[in-house]
N, C-alpha and C positions, 0 to 999 in steps of 0.2 A: 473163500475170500470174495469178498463182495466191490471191490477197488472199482472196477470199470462201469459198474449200475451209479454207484456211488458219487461218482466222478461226471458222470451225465446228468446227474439229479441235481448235483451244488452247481453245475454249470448252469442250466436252465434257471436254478431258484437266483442267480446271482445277474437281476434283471434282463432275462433273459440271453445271457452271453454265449455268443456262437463259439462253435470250435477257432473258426480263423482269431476270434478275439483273443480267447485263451491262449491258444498256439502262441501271438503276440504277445501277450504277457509273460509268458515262460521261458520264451524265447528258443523255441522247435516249431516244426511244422506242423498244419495241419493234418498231416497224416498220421502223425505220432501220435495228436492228442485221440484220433479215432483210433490206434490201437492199441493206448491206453483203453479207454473206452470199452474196445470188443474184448480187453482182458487176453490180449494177443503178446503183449510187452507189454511189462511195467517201470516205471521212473525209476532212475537211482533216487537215493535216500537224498541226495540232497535237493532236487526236484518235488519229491514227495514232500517235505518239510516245505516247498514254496507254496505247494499246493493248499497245505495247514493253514498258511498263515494269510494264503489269499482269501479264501472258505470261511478261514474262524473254526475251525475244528482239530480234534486231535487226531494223529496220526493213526491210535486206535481205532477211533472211529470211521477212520477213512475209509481202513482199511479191512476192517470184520463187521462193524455193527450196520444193519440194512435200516442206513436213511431214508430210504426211498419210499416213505407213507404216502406218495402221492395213488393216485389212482385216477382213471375217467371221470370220477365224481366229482373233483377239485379243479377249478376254473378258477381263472381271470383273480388271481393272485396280486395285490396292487396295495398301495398305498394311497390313502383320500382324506380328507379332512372334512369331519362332519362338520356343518355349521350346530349354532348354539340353538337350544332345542329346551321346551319345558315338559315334565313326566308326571303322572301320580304310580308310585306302585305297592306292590304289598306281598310281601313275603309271607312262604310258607314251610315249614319242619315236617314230613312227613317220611311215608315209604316211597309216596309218588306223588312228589313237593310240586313238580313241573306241572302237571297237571291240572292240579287242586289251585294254583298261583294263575294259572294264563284262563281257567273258566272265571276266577274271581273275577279278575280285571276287565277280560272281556265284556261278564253282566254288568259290571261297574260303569263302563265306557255306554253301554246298549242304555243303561238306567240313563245317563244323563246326554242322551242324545247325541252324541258324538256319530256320525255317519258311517267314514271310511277309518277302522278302528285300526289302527298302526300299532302292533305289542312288540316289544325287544322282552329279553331276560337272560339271570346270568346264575350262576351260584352264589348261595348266600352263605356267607360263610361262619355264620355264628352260631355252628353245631359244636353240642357236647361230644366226646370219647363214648360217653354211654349213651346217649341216642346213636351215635354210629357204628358201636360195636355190640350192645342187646340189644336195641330195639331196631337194629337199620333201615336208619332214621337219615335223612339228609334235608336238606337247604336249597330252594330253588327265591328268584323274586323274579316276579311278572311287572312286566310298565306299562302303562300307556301313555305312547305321545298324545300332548295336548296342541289339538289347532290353534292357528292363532286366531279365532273368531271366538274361541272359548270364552263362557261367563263363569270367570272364579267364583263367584259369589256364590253360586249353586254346588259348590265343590268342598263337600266332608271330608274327603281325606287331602293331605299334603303337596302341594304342588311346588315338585324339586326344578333346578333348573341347572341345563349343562352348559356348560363353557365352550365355544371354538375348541376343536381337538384332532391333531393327528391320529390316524388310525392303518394299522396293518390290515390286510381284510383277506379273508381266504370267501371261493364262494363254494357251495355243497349243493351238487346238483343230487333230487331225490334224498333226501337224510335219514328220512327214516326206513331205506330198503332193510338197512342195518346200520342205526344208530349208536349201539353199543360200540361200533367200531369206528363210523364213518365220520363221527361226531368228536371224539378223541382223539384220530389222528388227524385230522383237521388241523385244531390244537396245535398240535404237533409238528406239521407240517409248515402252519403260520410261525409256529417259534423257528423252526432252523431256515425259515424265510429271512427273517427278523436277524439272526444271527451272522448269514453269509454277507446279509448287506449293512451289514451293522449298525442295526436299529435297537434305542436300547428303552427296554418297556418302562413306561412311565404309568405312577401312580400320586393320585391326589386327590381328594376332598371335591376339588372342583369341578370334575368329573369322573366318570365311569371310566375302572381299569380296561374293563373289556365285557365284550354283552354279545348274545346272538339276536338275529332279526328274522324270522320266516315271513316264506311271500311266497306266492304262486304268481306263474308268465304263462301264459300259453298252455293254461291246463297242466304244467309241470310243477313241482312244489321245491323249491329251494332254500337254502339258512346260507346267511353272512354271517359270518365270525369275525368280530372285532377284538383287537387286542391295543390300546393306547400306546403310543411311541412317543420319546422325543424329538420334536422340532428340529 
């Protein structure tokens, strides 16, 4: 049983809510909700169902499946609102789409003088069943934001433009120590972010569902994950 890890994770992910807060919400003490917590006592069922429905999750879940994809690598959890913003990008289908999409852009960006080159990307999602199951084959697209001192004029490919947009954001300190993992539950983490506070993902035409951003601080290398929310 995994109840009292579980119960510490939705708390935290549920804008940071202390035990006293929760305690207040439940209407017990602080000390209950910590021995909820150490998995020392557990709720009657019908506390546990308040718990569900405070959370947004099922009682299942609560109570067996390990929520808790957080780790040290996952920071400053929030919600921000990009401003409106112009891109060129260009997608690629391959084995390692990612790749072969963020060198394009890059030399793209270096070709037309673009300085300090700013790249998002995200999965592209207009793969066949048999690119991804004989040849696996997937979908990535690379962007480059464009300055605003940019001269369109000189600009061959497409210059898309975003709308004002709420955004969920998880940050990924180091991604790629392990990617394969660190990067997916990410994801993961950002949705039952999303979930406990009741953010509900928004998609449209006028902008970007959700995109990652890398960037290096201080000699350390980092990815935001954005996932679009409604308003």
């Amino acid at each position: 049983m995994r109840f009292g890890q579980n119960l510490q994770f939705l708390r935290k992910m549920h804008k940071g809510m202390t035990q006293d807060e929760l305690a207040e919400k439940m209407g017990v003490s602080r000390q209950t909700i910590s021995k909820w917590e150490m998995d020392s006592t557990f709720p009657e069922i019908e506390n546990a169902i308040m718990l569900c429905n405070l959370f947004s999750c099922s009682l299942d879940a609560l109570l067996r499946e390990n929520m808790n994809s957080d780790s040290e690598a996952y920071t400053n959890i929030r919600v921000e609102t990009v401003p409106p913003f112009r891109y060129v990008r260009y997608a690629v289908i391959s084995e390692e789409p990612e790749t072969d999409a963020i060198k394009h852009i890059n030399d793209w960006a270096v070709s037309c003088g673009i300085e300090q080159v700013e790249v998002i990307g995200w999965d592209f999602p207009f793969v066949s069943q048999e690119q991804i199951n004989v040849y696996h084959m997937h979908g990535y697209a690379a962007a480059c934001m464009i300055p605003e001192n940019f001269d369109a004029a000189c600009c061959e490919m497409e210059i898309l433009k975003q709308t004002n947009q709420q955004y969920a954001v998880i940050t990924i300190k180091e991604p790629f120590k392990a990617p394969f993992s660190l990067i997916p539950n990410a994801y993961k983490t950002l949705i039952r972010y999303m979930e406990v506070n009741n953010l509900e993902h928004r998609q449209s035409k006028e902008f970007l569902p959700c995109f990652e951003k890398e960037y290096e601080k201080d000699g350390i290398s980092y990815m935001d994950v954005y996932i679009a929310t409604e308003i």
